[in-house]
NUTI-108367 format. One record per residue: x, y, z of N, C-alpha, C in turn; residue number from 0. Coordinates in steps of 0.1 Angstrom, whole numbers. Example, Ala and Ser with C-alpha at 12.3 -4.5 7.8 and 13.67 -1.06 7.14 Angstrom:
NUTI-108367
npx:132 npy:-57 npz:78 capx:123 capy:-45 capz:78 cpx:132 cpy:-33 cpz:78 k:0
npx:128 npy:-22 npz:71 capx:137 capy:-11 capz:71 cpx:129 cpy:0 cpz:79 k:1
END
This chain:
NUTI-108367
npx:135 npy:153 npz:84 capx:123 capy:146 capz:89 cpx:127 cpy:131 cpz:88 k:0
npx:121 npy:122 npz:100 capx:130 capy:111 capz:100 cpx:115 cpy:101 cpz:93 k:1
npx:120 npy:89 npz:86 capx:115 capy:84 capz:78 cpx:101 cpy:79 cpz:84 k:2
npx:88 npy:75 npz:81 capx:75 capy:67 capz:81 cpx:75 cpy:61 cpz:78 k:3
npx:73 npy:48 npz:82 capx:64 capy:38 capz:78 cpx:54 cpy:28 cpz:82 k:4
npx:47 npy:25 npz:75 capx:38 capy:20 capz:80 cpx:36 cpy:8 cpz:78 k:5
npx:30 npy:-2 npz:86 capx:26 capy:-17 capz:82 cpx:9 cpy:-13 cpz:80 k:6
npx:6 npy:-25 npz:68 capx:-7 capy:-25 capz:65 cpx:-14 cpy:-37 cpz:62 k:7
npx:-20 npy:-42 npz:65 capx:-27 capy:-54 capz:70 cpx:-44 cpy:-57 cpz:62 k:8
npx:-44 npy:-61 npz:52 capx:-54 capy:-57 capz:39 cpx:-66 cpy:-76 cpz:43 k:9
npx:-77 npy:-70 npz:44 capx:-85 capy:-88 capz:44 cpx:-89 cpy:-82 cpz:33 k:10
npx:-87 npy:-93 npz:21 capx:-90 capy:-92 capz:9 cpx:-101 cpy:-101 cpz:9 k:11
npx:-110 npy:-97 npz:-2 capx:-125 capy:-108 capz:-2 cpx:-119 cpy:-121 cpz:-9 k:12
npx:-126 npy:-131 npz:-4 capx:-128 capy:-144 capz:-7 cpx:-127 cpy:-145 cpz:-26 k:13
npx:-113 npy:-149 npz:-26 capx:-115 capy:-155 capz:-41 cpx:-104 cpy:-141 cpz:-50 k:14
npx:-102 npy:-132 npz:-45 capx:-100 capy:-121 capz:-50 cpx:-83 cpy:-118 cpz:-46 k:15
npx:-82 npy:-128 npz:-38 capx:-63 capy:-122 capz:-34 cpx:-52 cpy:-122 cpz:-40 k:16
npx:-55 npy:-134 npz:-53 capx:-44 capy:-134 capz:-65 cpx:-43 cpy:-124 cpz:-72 k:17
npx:-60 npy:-120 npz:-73 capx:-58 capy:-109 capz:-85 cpx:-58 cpy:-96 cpz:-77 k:18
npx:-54 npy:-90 npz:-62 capx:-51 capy:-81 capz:-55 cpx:-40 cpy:-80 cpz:-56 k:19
npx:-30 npy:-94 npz:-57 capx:-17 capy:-91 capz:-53 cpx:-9 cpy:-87 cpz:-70 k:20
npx:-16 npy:-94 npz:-77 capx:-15 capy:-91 capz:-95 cpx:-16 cpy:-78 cpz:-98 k:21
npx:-25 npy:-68 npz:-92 capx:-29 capy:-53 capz:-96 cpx:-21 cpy:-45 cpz:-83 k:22
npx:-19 npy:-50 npz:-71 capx:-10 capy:-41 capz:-64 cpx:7 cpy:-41 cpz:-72 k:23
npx:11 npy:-54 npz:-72 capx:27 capy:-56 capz:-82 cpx:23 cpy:-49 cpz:-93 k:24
npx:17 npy:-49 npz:-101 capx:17 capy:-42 capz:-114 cpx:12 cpy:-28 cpz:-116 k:25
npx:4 npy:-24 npz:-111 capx:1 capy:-10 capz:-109 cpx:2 cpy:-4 cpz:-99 k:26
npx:0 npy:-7 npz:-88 capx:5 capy:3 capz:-71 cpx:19 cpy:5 cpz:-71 k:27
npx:27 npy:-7 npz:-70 capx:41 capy:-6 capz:-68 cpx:48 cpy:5 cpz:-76 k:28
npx:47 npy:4 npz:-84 capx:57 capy:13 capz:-101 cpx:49 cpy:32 cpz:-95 k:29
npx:37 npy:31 npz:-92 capx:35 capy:42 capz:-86 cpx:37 cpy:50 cpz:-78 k:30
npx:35 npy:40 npz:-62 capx:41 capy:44 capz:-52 cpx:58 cpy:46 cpz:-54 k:31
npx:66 npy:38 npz:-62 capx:81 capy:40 capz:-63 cpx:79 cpy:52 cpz:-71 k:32
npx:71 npy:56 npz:-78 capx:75 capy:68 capz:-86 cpx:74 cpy:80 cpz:-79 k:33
npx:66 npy:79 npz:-64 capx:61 capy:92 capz:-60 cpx:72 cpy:92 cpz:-49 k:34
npx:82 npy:83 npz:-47 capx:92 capy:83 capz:-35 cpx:91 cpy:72 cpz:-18 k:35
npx:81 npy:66 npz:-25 capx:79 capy:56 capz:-15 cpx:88 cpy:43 cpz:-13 k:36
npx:92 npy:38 npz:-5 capx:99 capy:25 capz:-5 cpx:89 cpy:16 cpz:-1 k:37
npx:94 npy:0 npz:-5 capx:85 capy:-7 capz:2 cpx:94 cpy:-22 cpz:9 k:38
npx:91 npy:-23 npz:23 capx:100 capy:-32 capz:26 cpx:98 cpy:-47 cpz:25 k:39
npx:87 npy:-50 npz:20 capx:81 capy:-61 capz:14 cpx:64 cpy:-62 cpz:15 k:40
npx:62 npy:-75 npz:9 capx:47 capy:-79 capz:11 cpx:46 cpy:-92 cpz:13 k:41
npx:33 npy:-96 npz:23 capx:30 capy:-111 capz:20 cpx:20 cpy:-114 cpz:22 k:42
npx:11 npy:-128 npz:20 capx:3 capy:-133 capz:20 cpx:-5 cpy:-140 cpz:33 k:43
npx:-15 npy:-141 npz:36 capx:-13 capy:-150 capz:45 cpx:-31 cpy:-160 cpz:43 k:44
npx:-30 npy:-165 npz:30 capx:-44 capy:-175 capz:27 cpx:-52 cpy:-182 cpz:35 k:45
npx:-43 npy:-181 npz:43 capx:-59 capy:-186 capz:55 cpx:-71 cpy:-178 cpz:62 k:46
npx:-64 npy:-167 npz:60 capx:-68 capy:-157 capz:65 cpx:-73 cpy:-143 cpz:56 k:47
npx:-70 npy:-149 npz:43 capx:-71 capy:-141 capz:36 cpx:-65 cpy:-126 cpz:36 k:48
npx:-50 npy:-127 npz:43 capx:-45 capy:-108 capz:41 cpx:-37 cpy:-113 cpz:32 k:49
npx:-34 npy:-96 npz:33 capx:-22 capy:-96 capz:22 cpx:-15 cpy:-84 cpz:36 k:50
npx:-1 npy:-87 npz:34 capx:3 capy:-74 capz:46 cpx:14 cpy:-66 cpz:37 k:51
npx:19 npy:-54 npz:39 capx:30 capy:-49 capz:34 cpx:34 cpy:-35 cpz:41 k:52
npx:47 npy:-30 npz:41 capx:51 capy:-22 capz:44 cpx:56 cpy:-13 cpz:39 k:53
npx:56 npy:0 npz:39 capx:52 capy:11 capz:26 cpx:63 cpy:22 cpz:38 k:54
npx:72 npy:27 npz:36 capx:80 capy:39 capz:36 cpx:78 cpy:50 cpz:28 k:55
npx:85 npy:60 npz:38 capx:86 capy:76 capz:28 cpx:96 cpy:82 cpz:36 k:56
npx:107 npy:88 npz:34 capx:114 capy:96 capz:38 cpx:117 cpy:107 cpz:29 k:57
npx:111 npy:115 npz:29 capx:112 capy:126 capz:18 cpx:110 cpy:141 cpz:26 k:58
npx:109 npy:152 npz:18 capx:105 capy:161 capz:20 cpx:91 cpy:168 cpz:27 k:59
npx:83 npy:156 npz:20 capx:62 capy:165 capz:32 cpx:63 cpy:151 cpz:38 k:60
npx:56 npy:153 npz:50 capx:50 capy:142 capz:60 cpx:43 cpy:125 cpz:50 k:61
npx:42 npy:120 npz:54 capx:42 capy:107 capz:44 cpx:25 cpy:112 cpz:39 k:62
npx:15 npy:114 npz:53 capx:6 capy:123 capz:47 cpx:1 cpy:130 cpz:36 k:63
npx:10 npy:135 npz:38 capx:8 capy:147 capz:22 cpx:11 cpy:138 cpz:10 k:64
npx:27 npy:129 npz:7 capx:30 capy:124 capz:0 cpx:17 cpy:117 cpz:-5 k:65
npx:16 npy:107 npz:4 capx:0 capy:99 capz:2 cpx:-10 cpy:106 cpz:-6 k:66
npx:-14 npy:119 npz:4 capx:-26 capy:123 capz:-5 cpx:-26 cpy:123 cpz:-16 k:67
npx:-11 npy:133 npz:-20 capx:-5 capy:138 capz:-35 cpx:-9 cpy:117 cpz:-46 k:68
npx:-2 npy:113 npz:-39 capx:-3 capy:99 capz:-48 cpx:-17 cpy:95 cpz:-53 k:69
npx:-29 npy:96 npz:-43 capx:-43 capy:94 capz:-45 cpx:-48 cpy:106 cpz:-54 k:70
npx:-41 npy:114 npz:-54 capx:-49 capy:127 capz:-60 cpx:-46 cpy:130 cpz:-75 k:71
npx:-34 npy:118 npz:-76 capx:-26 capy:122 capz:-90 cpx:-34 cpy:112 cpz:-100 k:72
npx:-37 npy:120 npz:-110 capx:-42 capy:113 capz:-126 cpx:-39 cpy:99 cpz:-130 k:73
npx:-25 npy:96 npz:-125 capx:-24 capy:85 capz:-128 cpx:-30 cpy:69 cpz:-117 k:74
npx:-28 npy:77 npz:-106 capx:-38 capy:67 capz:-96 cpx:-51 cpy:68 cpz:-99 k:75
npx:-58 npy:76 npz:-103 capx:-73 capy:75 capz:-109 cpx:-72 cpy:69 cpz:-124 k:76
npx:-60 npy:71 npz:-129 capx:-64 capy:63 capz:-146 cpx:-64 cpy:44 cpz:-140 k:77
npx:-61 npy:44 npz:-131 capx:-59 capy:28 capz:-126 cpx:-72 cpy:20 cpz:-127 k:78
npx:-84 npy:29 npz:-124 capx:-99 capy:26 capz:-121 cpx:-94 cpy:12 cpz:-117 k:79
npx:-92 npy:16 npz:-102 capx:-83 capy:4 capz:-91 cpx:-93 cpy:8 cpz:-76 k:80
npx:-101 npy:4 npz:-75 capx:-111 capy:11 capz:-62 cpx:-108 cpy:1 cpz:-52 k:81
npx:-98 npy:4 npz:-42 capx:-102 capy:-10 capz:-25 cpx:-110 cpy:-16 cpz:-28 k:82
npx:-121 npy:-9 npz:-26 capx:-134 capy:-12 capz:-21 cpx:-138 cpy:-22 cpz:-25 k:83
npx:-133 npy:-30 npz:-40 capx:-138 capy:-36 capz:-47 cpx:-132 cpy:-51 cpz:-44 k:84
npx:-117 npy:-47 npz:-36 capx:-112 capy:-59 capz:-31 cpx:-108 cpy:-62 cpz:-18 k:85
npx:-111 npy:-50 npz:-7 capx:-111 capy:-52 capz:5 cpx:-121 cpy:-54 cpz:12 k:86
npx:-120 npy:-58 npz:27 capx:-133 capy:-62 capz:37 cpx:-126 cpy:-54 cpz:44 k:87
npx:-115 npy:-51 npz:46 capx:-112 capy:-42 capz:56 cpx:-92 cpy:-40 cpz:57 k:88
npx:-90 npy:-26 npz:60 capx:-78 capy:-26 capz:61 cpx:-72 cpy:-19 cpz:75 k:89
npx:-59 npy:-25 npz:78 capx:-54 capy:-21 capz:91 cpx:-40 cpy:-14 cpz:89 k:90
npx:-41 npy:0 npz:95 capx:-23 capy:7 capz:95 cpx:-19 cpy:7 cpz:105 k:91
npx:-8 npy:3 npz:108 capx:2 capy:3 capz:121 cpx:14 cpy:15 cpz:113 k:92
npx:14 npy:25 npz:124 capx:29 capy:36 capz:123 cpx:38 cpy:30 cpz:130 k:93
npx:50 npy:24 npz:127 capx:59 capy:16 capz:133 cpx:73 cpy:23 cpz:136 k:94
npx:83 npy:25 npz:143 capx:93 capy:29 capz:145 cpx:106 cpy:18 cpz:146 k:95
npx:115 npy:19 npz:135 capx:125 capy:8 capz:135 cpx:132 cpy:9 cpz:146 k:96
npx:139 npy:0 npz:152 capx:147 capy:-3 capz:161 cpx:156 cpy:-10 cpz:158 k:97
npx:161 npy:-16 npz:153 capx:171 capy:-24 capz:144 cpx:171 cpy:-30 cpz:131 k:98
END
């Protein structure tokens, strides 16, 4: 199965993007690497308030499944880490590398 990834495109609320990008590096990241995910970077963009990043999987289930499995596992719920609390809205692009 040839690899996934996705671009993600996060408007974080007003006031809230330092300590988004503080709890995604410290708690998402170490997770997502633990469940087999890559990530090809992240950035900012303060005018606008996103945060963007790109999240891989090349593994064995569909990125899909992997995903679900990650949201479903005990330790993403011990995070009491809810979006909701720091997004206005998020955007996925499925992208295909080309070089």
């Amino acid at each position: 199965m040839a690899a996934t990834t996705q671009i993600r495109t996060y408007t974080v609320r007003e006031g809230l993007l330092d300590e988004w990008v503080r709890r995604w590096r410290e708690e998402i990241v170490p997770l997502r690497l633990e469940f087999g995910f890559s990530l090809g970077g992240a950035w900012i963009d303060r005018g606008r308030h996103h945060f963007i990043w790109e999240i891989s999987y090349d593994g064995p289930e569909a990125f899909a499944e992997r995903n679900r499995q990650y949201w479903d596992s005990p330790k993403r719920a011990a995070m009491a880490l809810d979006p909701k609390d720091y997004l206005l809205s998020t955007e996925t692009r499925e992208v295909t590398r080309v070089y």
